[in-house]
C-alpha positions as CSV (number, residue, x, y, z in Angstrom):
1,X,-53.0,-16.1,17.8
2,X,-50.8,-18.6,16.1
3,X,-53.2,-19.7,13.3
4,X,-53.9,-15.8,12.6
5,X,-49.8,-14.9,12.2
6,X,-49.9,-18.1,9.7
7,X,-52.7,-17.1,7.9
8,X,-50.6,-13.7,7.5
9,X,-47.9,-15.2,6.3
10,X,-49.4,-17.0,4.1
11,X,-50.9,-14.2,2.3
12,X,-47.9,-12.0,2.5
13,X,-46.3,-15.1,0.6
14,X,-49.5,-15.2,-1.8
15,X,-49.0,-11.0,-2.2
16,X,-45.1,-11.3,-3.0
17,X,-45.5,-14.0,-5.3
18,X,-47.7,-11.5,-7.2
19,X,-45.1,-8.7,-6.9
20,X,-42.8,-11.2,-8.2
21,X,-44.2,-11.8,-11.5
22,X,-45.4,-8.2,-12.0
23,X,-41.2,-7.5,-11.5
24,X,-39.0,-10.4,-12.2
25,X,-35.6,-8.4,-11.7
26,X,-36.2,-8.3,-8.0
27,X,-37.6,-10.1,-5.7
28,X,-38.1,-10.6,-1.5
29,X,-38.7,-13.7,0.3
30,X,-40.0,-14.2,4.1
31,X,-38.1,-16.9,6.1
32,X,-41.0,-18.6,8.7
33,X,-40.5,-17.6,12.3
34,X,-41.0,-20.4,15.2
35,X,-44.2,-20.9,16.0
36,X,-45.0,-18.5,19.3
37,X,-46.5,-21.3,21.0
38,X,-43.1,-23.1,22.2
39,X,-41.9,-22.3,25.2
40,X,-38.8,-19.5,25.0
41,X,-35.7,-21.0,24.1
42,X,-32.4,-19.1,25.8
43,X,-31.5,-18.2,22.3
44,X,-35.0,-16.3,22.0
45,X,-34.5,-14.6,25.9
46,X,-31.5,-13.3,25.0
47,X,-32.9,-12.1,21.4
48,X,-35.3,-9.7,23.1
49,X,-37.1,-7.9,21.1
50,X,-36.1,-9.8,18.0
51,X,-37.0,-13.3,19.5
52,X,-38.8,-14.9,16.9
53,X,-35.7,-14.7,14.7
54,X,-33.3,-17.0,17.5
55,X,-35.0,-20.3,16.6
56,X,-35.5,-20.1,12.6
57,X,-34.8,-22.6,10.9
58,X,-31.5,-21.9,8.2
59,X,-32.0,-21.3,5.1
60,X,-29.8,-21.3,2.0
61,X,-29.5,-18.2,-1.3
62,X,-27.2,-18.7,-3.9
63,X,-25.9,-16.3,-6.4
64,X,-23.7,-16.8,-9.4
65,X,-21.8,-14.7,-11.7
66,X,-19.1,-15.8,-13.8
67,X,-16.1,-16.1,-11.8
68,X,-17.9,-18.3,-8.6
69,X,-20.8,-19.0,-6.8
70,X,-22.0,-18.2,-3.4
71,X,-24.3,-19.6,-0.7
72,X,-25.7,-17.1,1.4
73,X,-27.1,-18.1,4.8
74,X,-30.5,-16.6,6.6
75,X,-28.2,-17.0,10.1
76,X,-26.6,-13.9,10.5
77,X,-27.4,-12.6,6.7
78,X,-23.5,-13.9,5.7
79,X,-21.5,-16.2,2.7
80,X,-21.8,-19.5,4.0
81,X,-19.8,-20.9,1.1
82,X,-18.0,-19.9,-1.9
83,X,-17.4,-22.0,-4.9
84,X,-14.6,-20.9,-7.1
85,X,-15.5,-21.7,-11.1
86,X,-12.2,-21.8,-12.6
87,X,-10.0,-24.0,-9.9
88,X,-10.4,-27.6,-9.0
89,X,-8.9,-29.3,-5.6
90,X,-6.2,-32.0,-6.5
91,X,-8.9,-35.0,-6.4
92,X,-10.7,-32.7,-9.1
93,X,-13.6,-31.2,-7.2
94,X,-14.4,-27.9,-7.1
95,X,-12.3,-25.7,-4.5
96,X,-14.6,-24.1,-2.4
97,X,-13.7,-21.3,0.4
98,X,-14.9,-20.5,3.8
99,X,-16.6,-23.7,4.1
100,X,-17.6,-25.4,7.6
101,X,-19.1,-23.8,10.9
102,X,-16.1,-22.1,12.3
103,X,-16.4,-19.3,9.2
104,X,-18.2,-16.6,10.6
105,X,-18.6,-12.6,10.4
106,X,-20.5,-11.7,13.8
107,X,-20.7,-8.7,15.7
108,X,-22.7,-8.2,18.9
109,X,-26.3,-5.7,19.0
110,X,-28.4,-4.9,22.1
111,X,-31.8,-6.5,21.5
112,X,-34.2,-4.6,24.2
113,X,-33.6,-7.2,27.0
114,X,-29.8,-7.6,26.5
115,X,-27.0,-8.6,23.9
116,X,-26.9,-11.4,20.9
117,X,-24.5,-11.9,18.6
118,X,-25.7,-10.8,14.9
119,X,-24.8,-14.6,13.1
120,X,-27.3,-16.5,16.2
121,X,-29.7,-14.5,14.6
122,X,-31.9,-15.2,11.3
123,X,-32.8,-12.5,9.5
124,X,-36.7,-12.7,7.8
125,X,-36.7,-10.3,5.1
126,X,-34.3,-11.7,2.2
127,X,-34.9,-9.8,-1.2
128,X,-32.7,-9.8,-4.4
129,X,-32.6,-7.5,-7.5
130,X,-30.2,-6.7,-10.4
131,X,-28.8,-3.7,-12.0
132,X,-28.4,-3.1,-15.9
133,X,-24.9,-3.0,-15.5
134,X,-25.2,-6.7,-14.8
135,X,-24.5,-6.5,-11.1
136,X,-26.6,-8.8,-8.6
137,X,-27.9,-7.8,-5.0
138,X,-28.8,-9.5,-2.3
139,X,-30.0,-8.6,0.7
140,X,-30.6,-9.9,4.2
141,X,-32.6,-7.8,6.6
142,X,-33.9,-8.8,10.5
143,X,-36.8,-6.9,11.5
144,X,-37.9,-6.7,15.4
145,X,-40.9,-8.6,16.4
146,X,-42.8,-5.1,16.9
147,X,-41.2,-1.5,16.5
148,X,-37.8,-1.3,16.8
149,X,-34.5,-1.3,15.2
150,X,-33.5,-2.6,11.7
151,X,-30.7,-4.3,10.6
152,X,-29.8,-5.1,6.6
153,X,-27.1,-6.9,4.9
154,X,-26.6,-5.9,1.6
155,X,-24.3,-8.1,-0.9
156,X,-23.1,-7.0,-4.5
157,X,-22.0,-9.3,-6.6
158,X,-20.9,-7.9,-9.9
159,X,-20.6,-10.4,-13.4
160,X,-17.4,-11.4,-13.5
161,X,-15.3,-10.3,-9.9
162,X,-14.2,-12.0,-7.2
163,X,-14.6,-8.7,-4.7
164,X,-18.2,-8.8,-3.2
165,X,-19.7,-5.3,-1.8
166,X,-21.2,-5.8,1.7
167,X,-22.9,-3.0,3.4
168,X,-24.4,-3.3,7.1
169,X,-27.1,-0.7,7.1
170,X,-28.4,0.1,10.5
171,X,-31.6,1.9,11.1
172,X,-31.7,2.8,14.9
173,X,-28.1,2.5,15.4
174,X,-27.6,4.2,18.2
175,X,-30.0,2.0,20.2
176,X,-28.4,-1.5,18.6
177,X,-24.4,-0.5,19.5
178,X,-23.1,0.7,22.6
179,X,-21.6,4.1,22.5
180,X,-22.0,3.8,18.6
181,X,-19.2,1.1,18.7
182,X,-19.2,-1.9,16.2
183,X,-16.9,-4.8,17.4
184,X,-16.8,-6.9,14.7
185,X,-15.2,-10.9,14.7
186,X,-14.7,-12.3,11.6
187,X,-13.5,-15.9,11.5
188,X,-11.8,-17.9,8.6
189,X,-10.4,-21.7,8.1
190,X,-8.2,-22.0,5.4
191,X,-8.7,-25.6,4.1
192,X,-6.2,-27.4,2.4
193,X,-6.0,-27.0,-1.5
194,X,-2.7,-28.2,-2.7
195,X,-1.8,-31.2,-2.9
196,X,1.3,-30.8,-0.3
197,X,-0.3,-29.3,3.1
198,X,3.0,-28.7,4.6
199,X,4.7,-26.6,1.5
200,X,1.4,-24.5,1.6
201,X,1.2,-24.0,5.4
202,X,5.0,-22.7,4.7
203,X,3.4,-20.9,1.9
204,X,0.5,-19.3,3.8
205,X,0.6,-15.9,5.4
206,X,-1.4,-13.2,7.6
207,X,-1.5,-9.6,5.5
208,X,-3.0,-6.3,6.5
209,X,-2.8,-2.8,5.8
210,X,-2.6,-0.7,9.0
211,X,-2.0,3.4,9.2
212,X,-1.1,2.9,5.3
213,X,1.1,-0.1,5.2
214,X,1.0,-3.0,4.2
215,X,3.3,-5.7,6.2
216,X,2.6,-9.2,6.8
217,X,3.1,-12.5,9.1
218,X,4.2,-15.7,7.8
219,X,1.8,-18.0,10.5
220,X,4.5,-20.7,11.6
221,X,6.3,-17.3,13.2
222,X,4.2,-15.6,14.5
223,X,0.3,-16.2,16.1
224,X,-1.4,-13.2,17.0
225,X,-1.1,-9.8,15.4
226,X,-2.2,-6.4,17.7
227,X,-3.6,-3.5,15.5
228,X,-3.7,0.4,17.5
229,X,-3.9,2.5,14.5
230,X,-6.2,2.6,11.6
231,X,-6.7,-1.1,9.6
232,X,-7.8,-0.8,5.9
233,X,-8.0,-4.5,5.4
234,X,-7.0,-7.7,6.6
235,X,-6.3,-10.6,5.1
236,X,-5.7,-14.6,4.8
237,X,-3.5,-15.4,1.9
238,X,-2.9,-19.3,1.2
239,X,0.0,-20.1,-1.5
240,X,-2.9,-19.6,-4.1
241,X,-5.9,-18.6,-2.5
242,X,-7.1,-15.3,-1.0
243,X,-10.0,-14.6,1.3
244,X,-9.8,-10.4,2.2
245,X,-12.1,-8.3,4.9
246,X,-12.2,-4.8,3.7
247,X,-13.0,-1.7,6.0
248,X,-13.5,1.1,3.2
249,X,-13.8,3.9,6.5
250,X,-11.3,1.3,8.1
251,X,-11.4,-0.2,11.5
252,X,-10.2,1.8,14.1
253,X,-8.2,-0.7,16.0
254,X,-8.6,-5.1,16.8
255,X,-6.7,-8.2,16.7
256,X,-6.2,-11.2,14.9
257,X,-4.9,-14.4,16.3
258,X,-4.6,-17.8,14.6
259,X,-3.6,-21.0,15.2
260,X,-2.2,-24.1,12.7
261,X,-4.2,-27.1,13.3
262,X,-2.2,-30.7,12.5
263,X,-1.8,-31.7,8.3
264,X,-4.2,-35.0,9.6
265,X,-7.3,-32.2,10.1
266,X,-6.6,-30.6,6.5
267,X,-6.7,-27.1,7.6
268,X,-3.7,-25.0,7.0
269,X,-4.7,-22.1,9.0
270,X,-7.4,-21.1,11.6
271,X,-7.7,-17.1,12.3
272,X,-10.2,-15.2,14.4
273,X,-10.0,-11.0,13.6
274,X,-11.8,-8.9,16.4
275,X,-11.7,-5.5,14.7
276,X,-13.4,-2.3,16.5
277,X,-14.7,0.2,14.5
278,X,-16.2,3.6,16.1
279,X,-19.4,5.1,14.3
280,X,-20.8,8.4,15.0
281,X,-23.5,7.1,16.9
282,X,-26.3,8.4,14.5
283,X,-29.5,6.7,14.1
284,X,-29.4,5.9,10.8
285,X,-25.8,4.3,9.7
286,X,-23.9,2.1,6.6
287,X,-21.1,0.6,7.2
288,X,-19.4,0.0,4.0
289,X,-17.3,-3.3,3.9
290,X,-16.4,-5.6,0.8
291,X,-15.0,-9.6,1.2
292,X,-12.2,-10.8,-1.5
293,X,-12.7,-14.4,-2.3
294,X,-10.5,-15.6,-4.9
295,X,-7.3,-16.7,-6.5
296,X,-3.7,-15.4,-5.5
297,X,-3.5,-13.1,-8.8
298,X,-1.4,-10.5,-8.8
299,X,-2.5,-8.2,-11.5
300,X,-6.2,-8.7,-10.2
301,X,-5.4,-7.6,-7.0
302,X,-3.1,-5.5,-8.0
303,X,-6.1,-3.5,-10.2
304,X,-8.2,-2.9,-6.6
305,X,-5.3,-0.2,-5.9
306,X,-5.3,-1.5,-1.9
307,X,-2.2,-2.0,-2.0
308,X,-3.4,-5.9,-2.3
309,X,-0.8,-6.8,-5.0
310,X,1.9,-6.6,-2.1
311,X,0.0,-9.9,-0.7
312,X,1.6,-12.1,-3.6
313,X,5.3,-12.8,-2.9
314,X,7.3,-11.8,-5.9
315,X,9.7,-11.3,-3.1
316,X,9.7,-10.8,0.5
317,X,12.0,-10.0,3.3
318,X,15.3,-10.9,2.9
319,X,14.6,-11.2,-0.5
320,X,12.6,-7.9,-1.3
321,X,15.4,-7.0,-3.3
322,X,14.4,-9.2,-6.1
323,X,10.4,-8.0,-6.4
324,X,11.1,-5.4,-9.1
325,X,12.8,-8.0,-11.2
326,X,10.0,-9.9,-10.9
327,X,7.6,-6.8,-11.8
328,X,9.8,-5.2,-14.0
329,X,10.8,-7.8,-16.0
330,X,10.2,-11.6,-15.7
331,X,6.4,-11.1,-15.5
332,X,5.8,-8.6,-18.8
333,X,8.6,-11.3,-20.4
334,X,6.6,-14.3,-19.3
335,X,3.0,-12.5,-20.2
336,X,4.4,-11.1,-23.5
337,X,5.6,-15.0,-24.1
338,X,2.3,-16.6,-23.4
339,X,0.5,-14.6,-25.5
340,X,2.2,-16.9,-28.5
341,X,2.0,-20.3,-27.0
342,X,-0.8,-21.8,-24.8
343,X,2.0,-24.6,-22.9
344,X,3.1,-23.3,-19.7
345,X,6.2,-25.8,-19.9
346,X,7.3,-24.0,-23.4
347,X,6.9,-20.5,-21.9
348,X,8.8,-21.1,-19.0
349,X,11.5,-22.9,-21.3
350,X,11.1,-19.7,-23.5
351,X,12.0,-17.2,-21.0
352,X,14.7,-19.2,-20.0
353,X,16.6,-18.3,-22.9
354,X,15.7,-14.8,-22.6
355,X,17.3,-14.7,-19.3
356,X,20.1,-16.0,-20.7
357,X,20.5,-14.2,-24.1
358,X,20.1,-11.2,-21.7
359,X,23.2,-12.1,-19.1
360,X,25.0,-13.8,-22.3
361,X,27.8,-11.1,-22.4
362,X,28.5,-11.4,-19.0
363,X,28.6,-14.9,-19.8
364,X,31.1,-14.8,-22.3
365,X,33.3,-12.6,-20.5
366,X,33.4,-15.0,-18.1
367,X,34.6,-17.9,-20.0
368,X,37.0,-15.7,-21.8
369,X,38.2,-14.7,-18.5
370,X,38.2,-18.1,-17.3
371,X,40.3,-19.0,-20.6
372,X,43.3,-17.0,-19.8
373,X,43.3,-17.7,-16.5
374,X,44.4,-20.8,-17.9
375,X,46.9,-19.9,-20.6
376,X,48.5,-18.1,-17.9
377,X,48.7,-20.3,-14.9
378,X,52.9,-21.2,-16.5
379,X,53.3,-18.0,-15.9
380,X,51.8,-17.4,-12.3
381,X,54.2,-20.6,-11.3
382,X,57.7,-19.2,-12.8
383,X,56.5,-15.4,-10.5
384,X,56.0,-17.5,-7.8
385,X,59.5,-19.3,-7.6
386,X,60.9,-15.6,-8.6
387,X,59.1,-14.1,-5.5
388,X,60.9,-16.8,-3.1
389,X,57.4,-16.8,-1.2
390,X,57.4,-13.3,-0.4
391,X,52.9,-12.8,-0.8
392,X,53.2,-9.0,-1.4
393,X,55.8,-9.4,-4.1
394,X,53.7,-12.0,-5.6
395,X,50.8,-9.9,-5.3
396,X,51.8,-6.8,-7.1
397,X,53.3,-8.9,-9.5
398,X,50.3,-11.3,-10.4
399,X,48.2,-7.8,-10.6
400,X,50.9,-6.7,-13.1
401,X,50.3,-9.9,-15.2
402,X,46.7,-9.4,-15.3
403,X,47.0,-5.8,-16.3
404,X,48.7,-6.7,-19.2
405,X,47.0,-10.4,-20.4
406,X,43.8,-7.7,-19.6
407,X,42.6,-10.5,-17.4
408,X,39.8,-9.1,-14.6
409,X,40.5,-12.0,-12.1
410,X,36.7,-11.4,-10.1
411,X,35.1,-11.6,-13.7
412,X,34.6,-15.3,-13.9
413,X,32.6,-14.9,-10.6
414,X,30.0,-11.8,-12.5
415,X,27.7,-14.3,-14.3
416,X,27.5,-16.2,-10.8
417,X,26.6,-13.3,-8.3
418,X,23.9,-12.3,-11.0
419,X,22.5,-15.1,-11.4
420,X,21.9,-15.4,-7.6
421,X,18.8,-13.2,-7.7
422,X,17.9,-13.8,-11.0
423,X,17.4,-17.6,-9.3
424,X,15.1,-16.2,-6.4
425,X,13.3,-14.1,-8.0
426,X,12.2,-17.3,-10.3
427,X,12.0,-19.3,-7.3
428,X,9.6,-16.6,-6.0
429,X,7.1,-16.4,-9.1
430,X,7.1,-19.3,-10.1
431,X,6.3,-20.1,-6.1
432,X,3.1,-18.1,-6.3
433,X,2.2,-17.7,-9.5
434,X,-1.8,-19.1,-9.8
435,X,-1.5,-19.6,-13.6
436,X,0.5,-22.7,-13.3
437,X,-1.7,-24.3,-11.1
438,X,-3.4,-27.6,-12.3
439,X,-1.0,-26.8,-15.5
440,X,0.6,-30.1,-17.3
441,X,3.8,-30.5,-19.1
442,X,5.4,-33.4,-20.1
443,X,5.3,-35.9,-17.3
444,X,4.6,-33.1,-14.7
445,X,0.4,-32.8,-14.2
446,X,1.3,-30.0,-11.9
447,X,3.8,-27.4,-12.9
448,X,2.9,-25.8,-9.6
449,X,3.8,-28.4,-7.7
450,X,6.6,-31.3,-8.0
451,X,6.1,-33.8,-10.2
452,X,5.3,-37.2,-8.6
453,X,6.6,-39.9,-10.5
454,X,8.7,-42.3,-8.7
455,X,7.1,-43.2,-4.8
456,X,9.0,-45.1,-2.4
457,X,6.1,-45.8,-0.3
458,X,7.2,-44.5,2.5
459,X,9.0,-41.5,3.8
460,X,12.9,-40.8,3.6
461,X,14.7,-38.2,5.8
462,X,15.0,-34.9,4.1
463,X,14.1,-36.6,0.7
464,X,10.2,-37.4,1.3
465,X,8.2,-40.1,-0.3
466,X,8.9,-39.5,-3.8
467,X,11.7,-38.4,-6.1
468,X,10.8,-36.1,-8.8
469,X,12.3,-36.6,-12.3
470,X,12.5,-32.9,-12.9
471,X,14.9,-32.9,-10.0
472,X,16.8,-35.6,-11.4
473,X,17.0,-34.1,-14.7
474,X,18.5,-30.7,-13.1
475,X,20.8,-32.6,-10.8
476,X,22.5,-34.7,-13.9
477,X,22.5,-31.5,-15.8
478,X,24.3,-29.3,-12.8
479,X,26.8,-32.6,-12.5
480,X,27.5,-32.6,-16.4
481,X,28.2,-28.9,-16.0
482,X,30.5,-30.2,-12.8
483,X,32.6,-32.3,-14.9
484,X,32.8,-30.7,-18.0
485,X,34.1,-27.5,-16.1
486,X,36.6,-29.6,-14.0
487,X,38.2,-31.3,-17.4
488,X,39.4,-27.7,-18.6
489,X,40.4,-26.9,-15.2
490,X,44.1,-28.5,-14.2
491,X,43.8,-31.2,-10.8
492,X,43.1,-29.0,-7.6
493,X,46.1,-29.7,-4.6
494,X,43.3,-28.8,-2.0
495,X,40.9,-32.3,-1.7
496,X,37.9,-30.0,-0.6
497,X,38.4,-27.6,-3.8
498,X,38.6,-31.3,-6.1
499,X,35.7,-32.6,-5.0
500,X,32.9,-29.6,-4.6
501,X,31.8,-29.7,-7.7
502,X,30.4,-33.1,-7.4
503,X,29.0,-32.3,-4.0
504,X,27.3,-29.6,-5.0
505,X,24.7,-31.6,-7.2
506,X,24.2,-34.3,-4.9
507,X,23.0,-31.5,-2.2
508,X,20.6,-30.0,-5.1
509,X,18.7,-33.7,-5.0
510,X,17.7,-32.7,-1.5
511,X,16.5,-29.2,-2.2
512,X,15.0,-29.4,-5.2
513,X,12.8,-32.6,-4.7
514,X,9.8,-30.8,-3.0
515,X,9.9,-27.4,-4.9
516,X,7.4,-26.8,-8.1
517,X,8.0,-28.5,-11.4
518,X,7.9,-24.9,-13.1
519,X,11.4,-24.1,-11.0
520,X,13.3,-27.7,-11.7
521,X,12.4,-27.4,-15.3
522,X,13.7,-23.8,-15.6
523,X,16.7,-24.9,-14.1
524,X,17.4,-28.0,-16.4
525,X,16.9,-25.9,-19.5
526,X,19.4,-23.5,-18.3
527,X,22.1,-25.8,-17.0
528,X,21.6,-27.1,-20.6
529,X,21.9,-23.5,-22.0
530,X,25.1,-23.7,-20.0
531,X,26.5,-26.6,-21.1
532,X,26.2,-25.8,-24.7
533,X,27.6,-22.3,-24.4
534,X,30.8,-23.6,-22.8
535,X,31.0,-26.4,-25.8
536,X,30.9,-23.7,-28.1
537,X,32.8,-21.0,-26.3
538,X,35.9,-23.0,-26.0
539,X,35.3,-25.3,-28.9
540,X,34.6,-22.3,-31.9
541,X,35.4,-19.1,-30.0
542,X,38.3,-19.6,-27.7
């Protein structure tokens, strides 16, 4: 009767409260079932044989460790939150991940009488130990009302990681999936965490690793993704925030489509994975799985050796090409830098004159290049009324000249081309690098984002609402570098070729205003760099 399974609970509750104290490093609880009495819900008809788990009422576990916490639900034995320790939203609240209803990992499991899906079910049985080496387990296990199948979610959490171990241990397995299959859905909504939805939806991307590969999906291109051969892991990767499904026996094949809701609902992305994996149909089976919550970090995800570091975009594309400078050289620089100074705005200041004590001989070539140009531009006129006009005359001739002033003509345009990818691969790290985030300097609060100091209060075409003073002060440097460059430089005949160089850092204004303080300050220290090296090229050295 009803009163007799109440009493039972009751004392199993009395019993484990005594196991409990006898062994505080573990310990299980029992989530009530409905009372038997109500009439059969179509949850509980469609539960068959594990009906008096449809109707429980939900019930929240948290675990901590160092890096986050977690709320586990009883629905479906899955996260139902996590909270990130060491990142705040911009209105200074925690950021939290895989928040809100639509976040779900469900699969579907033949009950006796028919099919439910795993997360409309609550499992009973929730126990939780902990390992010497510091590491925390939960687990989350639905029992049939009588004899029958088993099903157990096991979490590991260890100290101080963001990766959590999740293993779905089946006992009966071959009665629960069909023809030992396991289609498992696993959905995720990205919230908004920056304070610019738009530059992080741009930001935001789809990655996976698929017959051992990794490519990826930028989700304003593209909205669905087909998988046919083997999937290690997939995963949604916001500008700084990652949240990873890992198949350690990988899925055998699925599908992942998602959709980008309006910047009014806050949600940069909405994705919904159905990935099939094929068991061997045993009785008894684990399926091991682990989930990534955590930050965009390379060297963190690069230490999982998934091939996850290729999630972080130290250059992608059509810029792939600038990923081992980034690697191989601006991120040792900027690490070995920091390790001296605790201001991000110094560090990044500091490696700017790195960069340009590295390209400095180019540099100086250039000028000195540029110098003789000069000098012998008398000389160029008098071929040039000796040559009548006749272009190939003239041509062998200037070569001649060149030859022996020792002028390279193409080597005022070195220092340029290199510092062409020397300027994306910045643009890329400093793009996605998590350490600058929330990071003040100077009048910037954000070095990972732009700097929001004047607002007009309303939006301007291709400008925005605001105008950041980091942009200004790397427009008026670029336009000082303009002028001072056009005073050693005789007045241009073409118009056009006369007026570029004031042009050029009027169109800056536009580009620059919505890109991250860390990039408009690096490139007002080195136009200033530049500046003073031509003042003392031509004024000491040439």
């Amino acid at each position: 009767t009803s009163r007799e399974q109440q009493l039972a609970l009751k004392e199993k509750a009395r019993q484990d409260s005594i196991e409990k104290a006898k062994h505080p490093v573990a310990d299980t609880l029992v989530v009530k079932a409905p009372d038997s009495s109500s009439p059969a819900s179509v949850q509980e008809i469609k539960a068959g044989g594990y009906s008096s788990a449809a109707n429980a009422k939900e019930e929240l576990f948290y675990v901590e460790n160092k890096v986050f916490k977690i709320a586990f639900t009883n629905k479906g034995g899955q996260p139902k939150w996590v909270q990130l320790k060491n990142f705040k939203h911009p209105d200074s609240s925690q950021v939290i991940l895989a928040a809100g209803d639509f976040n779900s990992i469900d699969y579907p499991v033949n009950t006796g009488s028919g099919s439910a899906t795993i997360k409309e079910l609550a499992f009973q049985q929730v126990s939780r130990s902990a390992h010497a080496a510091g590491d925390s387990i939960i687990s989350f296990t639905l029992q049939p009302d009588s004899a029958g199948p088993s099903i157990t979610h096991q979490f590991t959490i260890k100290p101080d990681d963001y990766m959590i171990g999740f293993d779905i241990k089946m006992n009966g397995a071959d009665k629960l999936l069909t023809q030992g299959v396991m289609n498992l859905t696993w959905q995720y909504q990205a919230d908004q965490q920056e304070s610019d939805i738009d530059f992080e939806k741009q930001n935001t991307q789809i990655g996976y690793v698929t017959d051992g590969e990794f490519d990826y999906h930028t989700i304003a291109r593209k909205s669905e993704k087909q998988f046919s051969n083997p999937v290690n892991w997939i995963a949604v990767r916001q500008r700084f925030f990652n949240t990873i499904l890992v198949a350690k026996d990988n899925f055998n094949s699925g599908k992942m489509t998602w959709s980008i809701p309006p910047d009014s609902a806050k949600i940069v992305v909405k994705s919904i994975a159905g990935m099939r994996m094929e068991t061997k149909g045993t009785r008894d089976l684990t399926v091991p799985l682990s989930m990534y919550y955590g930050p965009a970090d390379y060297k963190l995800l690069k230490s999982y050796d998934l091939q996850m570091g290729k999630l972080i975009n130290l250059g992608q594309g059509m810029y792939s090409f600038v990923r081992p400078i980034n690697k191989y050289m601006v991120i040792p620089v900027f690490d070995f830098i920091k390790g001296f100074t605790s201001s991000y705005g110094l560090a990044i200041a500091l490696l700017t004159i790195f960069i340009r004590l590295l390209i400095s001989p180019l540099t100086y070539s250039s000028y000195l290049s540029g110098a003789k140009m000069r000098v012998l531009r008398p000389e160029i006129e008098k071929l040039k009324e000796k040559t009548g006009g006749d272009q190939q005359q003239m041509s062998m001739e200037q070569m001649k000249l060149f030859r022996e002033a020792g002028v390279n003509p193409l080597g005022g345009c070195i220092p340029a081309l290199l510092q062409i990818p020397i300027f994306f691969a910045l643009y890329s790290f400093f793009n996605s690098n998590v350490a600058l985030r929330g990071q003040s300097f100077l009048w910037a609060k954000d070095l990972s984002a732009y700097d929001k100091v004047i607002h007009f209060g309303a939006n301007i075409p291709l400008l925005g609402d605001h105008l950041s003073l980091f942009t200004i002060t790397a427009v008026i440097t670029s336009f000082l570098i303009s002028l001072y460059s056009m005073n050693l430089t005789p007045d241009q005949s073409n118009p056009m070729l006369k007026y570029m160089p004031y042009i050029f850092p009027f169109f800056l204004l536009f580009f620059f205003n919505r890109l991250p303080s860390a990039l408009t300050w690096y490139y007002t220290v080195s136009n200033v760099i530049t500046l003073l090296i031509q003042m003392v090229i031509q004024t000491y050295i040439i």
